[in-house]
N, C-alpha and C positions, 0 to 999 in steps of 0.2 A: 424419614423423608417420604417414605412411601404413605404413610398416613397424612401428612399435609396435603400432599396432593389428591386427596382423595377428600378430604375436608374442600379444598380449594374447589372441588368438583361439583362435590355438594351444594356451595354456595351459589357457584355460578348458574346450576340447571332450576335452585329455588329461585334466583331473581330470575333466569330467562320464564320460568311458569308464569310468574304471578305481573307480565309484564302483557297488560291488555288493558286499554282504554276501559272497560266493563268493571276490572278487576281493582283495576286504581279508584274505580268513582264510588264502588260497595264496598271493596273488603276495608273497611275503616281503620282496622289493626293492624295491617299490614300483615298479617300470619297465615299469605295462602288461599283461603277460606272465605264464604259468604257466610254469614249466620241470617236467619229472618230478621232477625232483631238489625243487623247492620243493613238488611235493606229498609227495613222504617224508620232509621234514624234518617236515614238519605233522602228519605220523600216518598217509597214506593209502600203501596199498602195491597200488594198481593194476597191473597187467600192463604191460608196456613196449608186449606188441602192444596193449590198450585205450587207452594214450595215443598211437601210433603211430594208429589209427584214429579218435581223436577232432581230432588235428593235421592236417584238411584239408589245409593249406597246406604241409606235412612240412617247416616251420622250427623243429623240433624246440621249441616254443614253442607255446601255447595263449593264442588274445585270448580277451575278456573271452565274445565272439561264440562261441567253439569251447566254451569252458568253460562256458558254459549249455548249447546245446546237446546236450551229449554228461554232463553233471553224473548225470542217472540210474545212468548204466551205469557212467562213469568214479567217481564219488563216493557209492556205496551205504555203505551203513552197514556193512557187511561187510570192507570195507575200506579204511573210514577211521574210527579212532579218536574217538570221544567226548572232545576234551578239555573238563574242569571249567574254566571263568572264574574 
């Protein structure tokens, strides 16, 4: 019992993470994570050195945390596409 709810736990603070406007429109897999690669699939063609510097932790990977963060510089309207809904 005590491991379900602690599985139950898990699940809940992974959907509350990855539950951001930003987070839904890049992370494409749903796994958390930005990759560069998931932002140019999406329209943005950022610098490798601006996602290199926005990747604190250099796990070639952006949380939800780095991608706020760094969203100004990394995600300007310059270079990331307007897609229409």
């Amino acid at each position: 019992m005590k491991n379900l709810g602690i599985v139950l736990l898990l699940s809940l603070l992974s959907s509350v993470a990855a539950a951001h406007p930003l987070m839904d429109k890049f992370d494409l897999n749903s796994d958390g994570l930005v990759t560069n690669q998931e932002l140019k699939e999406a329209g943005c063609s950022a610098r490798d050195s601006k996602f290199k510097a926005a990747d604190k932790n250099g796990d070639g990977s952006l949380t939800k945390r780095e991608l706020l963060k760094a969203k100004n510089f990394l995600l300007s309207s310059s270079q990331c596409a307007k897609k229409s809904s």
